[in-house]
Phi, psi and omega in degrees: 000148181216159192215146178288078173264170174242044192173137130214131171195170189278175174159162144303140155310084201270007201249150144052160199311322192283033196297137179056060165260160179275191177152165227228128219226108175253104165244143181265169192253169199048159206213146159283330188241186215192081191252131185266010136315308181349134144272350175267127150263140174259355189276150188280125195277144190258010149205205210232118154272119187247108178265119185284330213245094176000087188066043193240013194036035154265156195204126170284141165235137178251144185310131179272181344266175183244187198248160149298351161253023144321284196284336179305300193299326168282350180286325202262344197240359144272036207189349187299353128328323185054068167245006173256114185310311159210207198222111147236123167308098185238199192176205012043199179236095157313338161273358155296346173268038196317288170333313183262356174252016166298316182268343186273308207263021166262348203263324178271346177288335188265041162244349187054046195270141133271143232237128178229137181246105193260120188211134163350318214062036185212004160244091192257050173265323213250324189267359131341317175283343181254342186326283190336279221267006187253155171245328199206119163232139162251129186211113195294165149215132200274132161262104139004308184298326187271332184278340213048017195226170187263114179318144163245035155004293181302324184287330156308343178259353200269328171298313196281000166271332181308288187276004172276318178308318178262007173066036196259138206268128180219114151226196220213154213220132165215134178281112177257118134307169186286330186268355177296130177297146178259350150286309197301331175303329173296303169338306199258357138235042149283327161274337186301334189284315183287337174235352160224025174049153210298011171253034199255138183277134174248130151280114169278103172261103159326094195315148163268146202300183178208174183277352181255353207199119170254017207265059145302101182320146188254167184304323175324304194283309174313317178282337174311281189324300200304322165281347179282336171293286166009293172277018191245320195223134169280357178226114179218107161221159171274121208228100167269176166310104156280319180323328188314309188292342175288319199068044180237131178321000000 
């Protein structure tokens, strides 16, 4: 089996509470959704940029697409320190390759990785087949005011019962832009409240400007959003792009 990714390097975490934990960055090719904040290309690349040497942007590139034990092997020889805490699985979207981290992700748990999974959060069918092997999903939920795109609410909430069902440390991620609506923000979270219950952490992400979009939130409106979740969930915090700021992978 073989699958299109476009990276793998080392870096700090720059998202969400384990924000400057190291971790070891599997990003995968293709995407489901089209959020026009988005900073990634997701479309499949015809290789693999690999930084062997921790933050230096020289980078090898290997042919896509590759096998697991291709990806395996290139993971252990960026890695061969073992200075990386856990492995996270980004994209594009890593659960469209469900099939292929089904085979993948046992082989790193028997390397004695923890597997941490940055996700949509809306295909909880494809994250069902894998749970057993994630330790920590950041998951997002998407607003139509901020995505241009049409919210999936149900499958968000059906995914985040998903990892409460399976006991999985899940916390939940929302990109707010200037244009974010405030009902609809109120909506998703009385369900976030609702299908993963009042300690589940909501993360507030300042959308970073794009090449599509400049509706960059002001400090005013984040603190506005942050006491209004506040009174719906009591663990709410504001987390931006650190990496942005690093200038860093």
């Amino acid at each position: 089996m073989k699958s299109y990714l476009s990276e793998i390097f080392s870096s700090v975490q720059g998202e969400g509470p384990y924000v400057g934990e190291r971790h070891l960055f599997v990003r995968f090719c293709t995407c489901h959704r089209a959020c026009v904040f988005c900073d990634t290309n997701t479309e499949r690349t015809e290789t693999v940029l690999v930084e062997k040497k921790h933050g230096t942007g020289v980078f090898d590139q290997v042919p896509n697409p590759l096998t697991i034990d291709q990806v395996v092997e290139l993971i252990r020889e960026v890695d061969k320190n073992r200075t990386n805490r856990r492995i996270a699985l980004t994209g594009g979207a890593p659960l469209l390759q469900a099939r292929y981290l089904q085979e993948l992700l046992p082989v790193l748990c028997g390397d004695e990785y923890s597997i941490y999974l940055e996700t949509a959060g809306d295909l909880p069918q494809q994250l069902k087949s894998i749970i057993e092997w994630v330790d920590i999903v950041a998951m997002d939920v998407k607003l139509s005011s901020v995505t241009q795109e049409p919210n999936t609410f149900p499958a968000h909430w059906q995914f985040l019962k998903t990892c409460r069902d399976y006991d999985v440390d899940v916390f939940t991620k929302l990109v707010l832009s200037a244009n974010t609506h405030e009902g609809e923000l109120v909506e998703a979270v009385k369900g976030i409240k609702k299908a993963g219950g009042k300690d589940t952490l909501v993360v507030i992400q300042p959308m970073t400007k794009s090449a599509k979009t400049d509706a960059v939130p002001s400090g005013e409106q984040l603190l506005r959003w942050q006491d209004k979740i506040g009174q719906i969930m009591p663990n709410v915090r504001v987390i931006p792009q650190t990496h942005k700021m690093l200038e860093m992978l």
